[in-house]
C-alpha positions as a LaTeX table, in Angstrom:
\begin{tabular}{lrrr}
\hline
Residue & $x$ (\AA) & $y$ (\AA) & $z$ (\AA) \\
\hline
Unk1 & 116.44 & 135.81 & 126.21 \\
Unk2 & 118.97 & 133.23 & 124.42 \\
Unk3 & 122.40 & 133.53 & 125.69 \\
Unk4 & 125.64 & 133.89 & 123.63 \\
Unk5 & 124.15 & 134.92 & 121.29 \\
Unk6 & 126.57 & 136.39 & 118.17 \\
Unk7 & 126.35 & 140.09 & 117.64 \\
Unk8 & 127.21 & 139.64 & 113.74 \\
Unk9 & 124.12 & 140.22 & 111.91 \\
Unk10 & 124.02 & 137.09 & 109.19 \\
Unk11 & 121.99 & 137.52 & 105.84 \\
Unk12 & 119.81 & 134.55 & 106.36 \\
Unk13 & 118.98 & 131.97 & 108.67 \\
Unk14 & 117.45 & 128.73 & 108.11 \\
Unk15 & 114.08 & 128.19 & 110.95 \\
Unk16 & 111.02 & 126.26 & 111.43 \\
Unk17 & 107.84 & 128.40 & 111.26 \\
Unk18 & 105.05 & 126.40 & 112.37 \\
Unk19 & 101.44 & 127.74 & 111.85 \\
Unk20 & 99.18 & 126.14 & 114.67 \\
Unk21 & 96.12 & 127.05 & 112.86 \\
Unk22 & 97.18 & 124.58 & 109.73 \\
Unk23 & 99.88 & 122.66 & 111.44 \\
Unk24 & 102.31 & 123.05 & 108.88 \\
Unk25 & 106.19 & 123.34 & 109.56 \\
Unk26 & 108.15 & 124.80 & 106.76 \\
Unk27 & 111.90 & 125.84 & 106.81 \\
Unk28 & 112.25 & 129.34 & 105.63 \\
Unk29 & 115.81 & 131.68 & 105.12 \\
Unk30 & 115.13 & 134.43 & 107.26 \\
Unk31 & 116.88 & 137.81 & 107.37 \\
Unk32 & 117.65 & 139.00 & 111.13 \\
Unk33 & 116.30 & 142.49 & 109.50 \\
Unk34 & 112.52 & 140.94 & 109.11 \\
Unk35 & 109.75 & 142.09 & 111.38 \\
Unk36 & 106.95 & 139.78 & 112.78 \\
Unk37 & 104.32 & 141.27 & 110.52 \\
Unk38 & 107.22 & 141.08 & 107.46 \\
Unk39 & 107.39 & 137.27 & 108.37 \\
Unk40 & 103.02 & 137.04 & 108.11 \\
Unk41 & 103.11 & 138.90 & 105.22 \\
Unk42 & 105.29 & 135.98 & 103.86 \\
Unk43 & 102.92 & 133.19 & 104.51 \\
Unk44 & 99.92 & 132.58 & 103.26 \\
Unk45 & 97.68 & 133.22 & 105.94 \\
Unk46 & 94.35 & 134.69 & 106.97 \\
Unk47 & 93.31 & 137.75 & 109.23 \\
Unk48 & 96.82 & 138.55 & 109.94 \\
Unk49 & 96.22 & 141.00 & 112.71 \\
Unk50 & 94.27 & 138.04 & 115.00 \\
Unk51 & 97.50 & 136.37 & 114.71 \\
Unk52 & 101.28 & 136.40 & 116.58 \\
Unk53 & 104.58 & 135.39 & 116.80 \\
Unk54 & 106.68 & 133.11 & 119.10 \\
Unk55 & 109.99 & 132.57 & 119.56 \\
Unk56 & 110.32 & 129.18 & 121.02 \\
Unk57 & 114.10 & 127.72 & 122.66 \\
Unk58 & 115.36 & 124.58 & 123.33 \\
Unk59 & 114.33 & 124.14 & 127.31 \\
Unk60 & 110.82 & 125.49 & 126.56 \\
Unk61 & 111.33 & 128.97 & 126.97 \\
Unk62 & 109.25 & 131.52 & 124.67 \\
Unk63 & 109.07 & 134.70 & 123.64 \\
Unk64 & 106.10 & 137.48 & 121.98 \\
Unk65 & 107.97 & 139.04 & 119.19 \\
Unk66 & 105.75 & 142.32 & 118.51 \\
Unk67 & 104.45 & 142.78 & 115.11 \\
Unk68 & 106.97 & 146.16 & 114.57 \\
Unk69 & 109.95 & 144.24 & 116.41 \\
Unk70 & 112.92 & 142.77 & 113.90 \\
Unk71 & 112.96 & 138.86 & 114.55 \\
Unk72 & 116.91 & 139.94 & 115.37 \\
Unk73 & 119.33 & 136.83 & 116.52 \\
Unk74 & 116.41 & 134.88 & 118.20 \\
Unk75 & 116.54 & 132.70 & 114.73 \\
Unk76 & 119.98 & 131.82 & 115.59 \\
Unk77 & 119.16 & 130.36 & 119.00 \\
Unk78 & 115.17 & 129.15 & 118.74 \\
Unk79 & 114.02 & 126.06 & 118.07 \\
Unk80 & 111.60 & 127.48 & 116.09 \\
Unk81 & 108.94 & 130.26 & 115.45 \\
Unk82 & 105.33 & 129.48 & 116.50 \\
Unk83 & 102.82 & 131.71 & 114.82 \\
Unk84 & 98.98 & 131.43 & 116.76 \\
Unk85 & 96.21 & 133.59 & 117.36 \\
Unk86 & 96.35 & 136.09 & 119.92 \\
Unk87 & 95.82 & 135.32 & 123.39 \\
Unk88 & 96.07 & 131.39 & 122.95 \\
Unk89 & 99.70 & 131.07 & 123.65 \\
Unk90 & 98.67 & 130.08 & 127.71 \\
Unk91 & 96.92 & 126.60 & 125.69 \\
Unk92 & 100.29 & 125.90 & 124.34 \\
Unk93 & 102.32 & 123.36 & 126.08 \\
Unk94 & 106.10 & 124.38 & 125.61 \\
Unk95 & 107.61 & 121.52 & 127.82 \\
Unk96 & 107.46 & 119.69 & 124.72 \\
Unk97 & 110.41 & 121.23 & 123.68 \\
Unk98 & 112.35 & 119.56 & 126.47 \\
Unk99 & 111.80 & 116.15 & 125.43 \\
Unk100 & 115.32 & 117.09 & 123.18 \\
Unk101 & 117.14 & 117.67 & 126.46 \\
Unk102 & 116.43 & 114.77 & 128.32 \\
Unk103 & 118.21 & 111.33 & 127.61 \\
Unk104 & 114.87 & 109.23 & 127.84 \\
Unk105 & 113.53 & 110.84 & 125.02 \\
Unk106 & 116.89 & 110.78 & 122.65 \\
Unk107 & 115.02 & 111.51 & 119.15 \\
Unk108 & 117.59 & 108.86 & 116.82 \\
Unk109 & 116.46 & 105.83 & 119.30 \\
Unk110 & 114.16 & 104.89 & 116.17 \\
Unk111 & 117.03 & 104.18 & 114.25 \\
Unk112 & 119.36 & 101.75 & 115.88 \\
Unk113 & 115.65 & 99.89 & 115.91 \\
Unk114 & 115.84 & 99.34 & 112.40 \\
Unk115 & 117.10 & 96.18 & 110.46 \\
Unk116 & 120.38 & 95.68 & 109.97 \\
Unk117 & 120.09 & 96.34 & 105.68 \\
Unk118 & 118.49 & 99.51 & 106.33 \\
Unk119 & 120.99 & 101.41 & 108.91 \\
Unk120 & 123.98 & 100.37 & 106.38 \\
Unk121 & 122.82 & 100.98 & 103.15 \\
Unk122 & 124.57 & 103.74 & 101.81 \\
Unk123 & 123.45 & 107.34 & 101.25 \\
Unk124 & 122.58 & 108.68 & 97.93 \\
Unk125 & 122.07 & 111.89 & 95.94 \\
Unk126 & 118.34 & 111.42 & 96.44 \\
Unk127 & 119.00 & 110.82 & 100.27 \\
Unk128 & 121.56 & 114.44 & 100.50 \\
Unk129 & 118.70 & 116.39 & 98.42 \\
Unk130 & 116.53 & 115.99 & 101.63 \\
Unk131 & 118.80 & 115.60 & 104.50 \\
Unk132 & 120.51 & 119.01 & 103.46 \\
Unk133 & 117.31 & 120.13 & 104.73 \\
Unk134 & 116.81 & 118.75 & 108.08 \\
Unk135 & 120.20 & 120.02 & 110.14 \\
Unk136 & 118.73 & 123.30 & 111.19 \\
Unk137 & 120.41 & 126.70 & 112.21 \\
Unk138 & 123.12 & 125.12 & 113.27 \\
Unk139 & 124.23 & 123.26 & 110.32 \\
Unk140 & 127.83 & 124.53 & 109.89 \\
Unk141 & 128.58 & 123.08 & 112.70 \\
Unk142 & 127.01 & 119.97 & 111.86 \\
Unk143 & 128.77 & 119.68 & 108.98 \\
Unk144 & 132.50 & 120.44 & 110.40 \\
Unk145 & 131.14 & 117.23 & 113.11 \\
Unk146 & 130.92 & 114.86 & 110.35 \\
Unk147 & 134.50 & 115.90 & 109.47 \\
Unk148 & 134.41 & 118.23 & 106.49 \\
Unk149 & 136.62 & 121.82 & 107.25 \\
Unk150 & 135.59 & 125.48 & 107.53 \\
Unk151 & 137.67 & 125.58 & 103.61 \\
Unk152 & 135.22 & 123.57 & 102.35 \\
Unk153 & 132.07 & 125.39 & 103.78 \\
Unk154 & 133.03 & 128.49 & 102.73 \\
Unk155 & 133.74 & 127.57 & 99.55 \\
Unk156 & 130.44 & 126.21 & 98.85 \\
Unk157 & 128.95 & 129.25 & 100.29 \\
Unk158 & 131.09 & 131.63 & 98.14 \\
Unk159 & 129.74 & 129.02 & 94.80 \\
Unk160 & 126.15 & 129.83 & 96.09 \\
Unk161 & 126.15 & 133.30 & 96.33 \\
Unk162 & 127.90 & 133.58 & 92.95 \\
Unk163 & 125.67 & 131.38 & 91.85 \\
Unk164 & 122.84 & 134.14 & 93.00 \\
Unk165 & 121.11 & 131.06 & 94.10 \\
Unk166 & 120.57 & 129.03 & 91.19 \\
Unk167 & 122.55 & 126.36 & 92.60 \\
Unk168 & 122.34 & 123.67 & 94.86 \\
Unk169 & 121.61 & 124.02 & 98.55 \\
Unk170 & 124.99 & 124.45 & 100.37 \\
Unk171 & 124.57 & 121.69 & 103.09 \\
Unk172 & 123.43 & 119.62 & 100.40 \\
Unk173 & 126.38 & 120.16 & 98.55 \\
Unk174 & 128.73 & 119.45 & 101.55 \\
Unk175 & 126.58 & 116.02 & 102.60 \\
Unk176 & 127.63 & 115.25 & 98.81 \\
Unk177 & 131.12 & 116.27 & 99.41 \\
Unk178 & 130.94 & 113.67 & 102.27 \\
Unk179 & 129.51 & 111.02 & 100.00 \\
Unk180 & 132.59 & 111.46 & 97.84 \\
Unk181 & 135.31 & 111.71 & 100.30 \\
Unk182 & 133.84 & 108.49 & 102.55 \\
Unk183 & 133.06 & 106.27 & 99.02 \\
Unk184 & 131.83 & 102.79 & 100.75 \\
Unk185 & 132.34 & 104.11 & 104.03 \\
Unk186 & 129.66 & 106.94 & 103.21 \\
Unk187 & 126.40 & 105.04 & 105.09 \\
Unk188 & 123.58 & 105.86 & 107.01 \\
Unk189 & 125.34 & 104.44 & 110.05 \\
Unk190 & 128.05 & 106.08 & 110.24 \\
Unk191 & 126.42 & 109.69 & 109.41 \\
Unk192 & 123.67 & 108.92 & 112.06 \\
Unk193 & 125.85 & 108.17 & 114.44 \\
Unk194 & 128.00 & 111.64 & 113.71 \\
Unk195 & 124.59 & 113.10 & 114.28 \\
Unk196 & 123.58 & 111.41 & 117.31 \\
Unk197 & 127.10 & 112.80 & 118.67 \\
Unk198 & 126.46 & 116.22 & 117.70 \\
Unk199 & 122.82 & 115.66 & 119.04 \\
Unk200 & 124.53 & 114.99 & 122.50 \\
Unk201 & 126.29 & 118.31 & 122.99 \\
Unk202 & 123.88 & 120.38 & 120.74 \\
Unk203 & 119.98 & 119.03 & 121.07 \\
Unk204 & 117.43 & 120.40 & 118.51 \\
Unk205 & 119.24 & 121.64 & 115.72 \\
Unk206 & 118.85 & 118.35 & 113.77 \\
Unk207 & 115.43 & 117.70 & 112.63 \\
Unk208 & 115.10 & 113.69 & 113.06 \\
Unk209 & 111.19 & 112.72 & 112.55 \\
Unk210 & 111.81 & 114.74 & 108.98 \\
Unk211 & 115.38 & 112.27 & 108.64 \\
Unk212 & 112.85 & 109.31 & 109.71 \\
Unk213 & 110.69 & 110.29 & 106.83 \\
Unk214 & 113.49 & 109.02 & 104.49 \\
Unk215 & 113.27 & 105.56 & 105.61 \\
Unk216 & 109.52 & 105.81 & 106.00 \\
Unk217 & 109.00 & 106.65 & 102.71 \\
Unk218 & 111.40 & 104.01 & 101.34 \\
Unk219 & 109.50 & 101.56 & 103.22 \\
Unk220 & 106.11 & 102.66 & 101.82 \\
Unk221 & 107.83 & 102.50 & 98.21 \\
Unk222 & 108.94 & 98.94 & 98.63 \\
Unk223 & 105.34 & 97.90 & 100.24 \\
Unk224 & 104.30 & 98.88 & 97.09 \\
Unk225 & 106.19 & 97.69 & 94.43 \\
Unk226 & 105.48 & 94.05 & 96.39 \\
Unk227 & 102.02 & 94.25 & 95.75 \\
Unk228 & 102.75 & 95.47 & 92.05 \\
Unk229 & 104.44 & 92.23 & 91.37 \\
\hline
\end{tabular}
């Protein structure tokens, strides 16, 4: 259904799976190769047959992916894959999806609402370790957007695979590559608003409630080391 979409086959893809029937979204590397029932098999869930997958785009659009059928290049393109019980996909309401194409509902808004202290203070190791995380299928691209160069990627890629996995996750390694190059300059304004760009011509890929988790989180931490003291 997707258009453009490449006809090399990749090894593994980085998607959302999101199980309605727990409401959990977890990344997974997926193999273009891997059939809906290979991908239930994977998680952990109960009376597999009841149960189906969704390929879910950008500007709403969804597809049944049969149990037999390979997941193929969808993962390149989808937003993410839904898996529900049979039958309920009508109760699903897929126009959700479009609130990343329209420019009232721009997901970084929450940001550039935040104090001053927070949007400049610089990124970290422990920030990288989780943002690596949240730039989606497309995060090659994302990466070349905050100026790093197809050398660089492939590089880290060729480290990983050598590596046989037992290394660090290779868009974490490249946001740390960007710590290094930027030094001062390496903040969370000026990544967000590489991002935000990016976000512009290429909605969805970046995952920004899990990036708003970061400050979230930081916030919580500081609440309660105040009422430690």
């Amino acid at each position: 259904m997707a258009k453009n979409r490449p006809s090399k086959k990749l090894e593994g893809v980085e998607t959302r799976v999101r199980v309605m029937a727990e409401q959990t979204v977890v990344t997974h590397t997926l193999s273009e190769t891997l059939t809906a029932r290979q991908l239930k098999r994977m998680l952990p869930l109960n009376d597999m047959k009841s149960l189906e997958v969704i390929a879910v785009y950008h500007d709403s659009r969804f597809e049944s992916i049969n149990d037999e059928d390979e997941i193929g290049d969808r993962i390149v393109t989808c937003k993410e894959l839904l898996i529900l019980p049979k039958g309920e996909m009508k109760s699903v309401d897929f126009s959700y999806y479009e609130s990343f194409e329209t420019s009232k509902n721009e997901p970084y808004t929450w940001f550039y609402n935040l104090p001053k202290e927070q949007r400049e203070r610089p990124v970290i190791s422990e920030d990288v370790a989780f943002l690596g995380y949240c730039l989606g299928n497309d995060w090659r691209n994302i990466i070349l957007s905050i100026g790093l160069g197809f050398g660089e990627i492939e590089i880290a890629e060729a480290d990983y695979k050598s590596a046989n996995g037992d290394a660090v996750h290779v868009p974490t390694q490249l946001l740390m590559r960007w710590i290094q190059r930027n030094g001062s300059k390496a903040t969370f304004a000026t990544l967000i608003d590489k991002f935000k760009l990016f976000e512009k011509v290429n909605p969805g890929f970046i995952n920004w409630d899990d990036i708003k988790t970061i400050f979230t989180r930081n916030q919580k931490e500081e609440m309660s080391r105040t009422s430690n003291d």
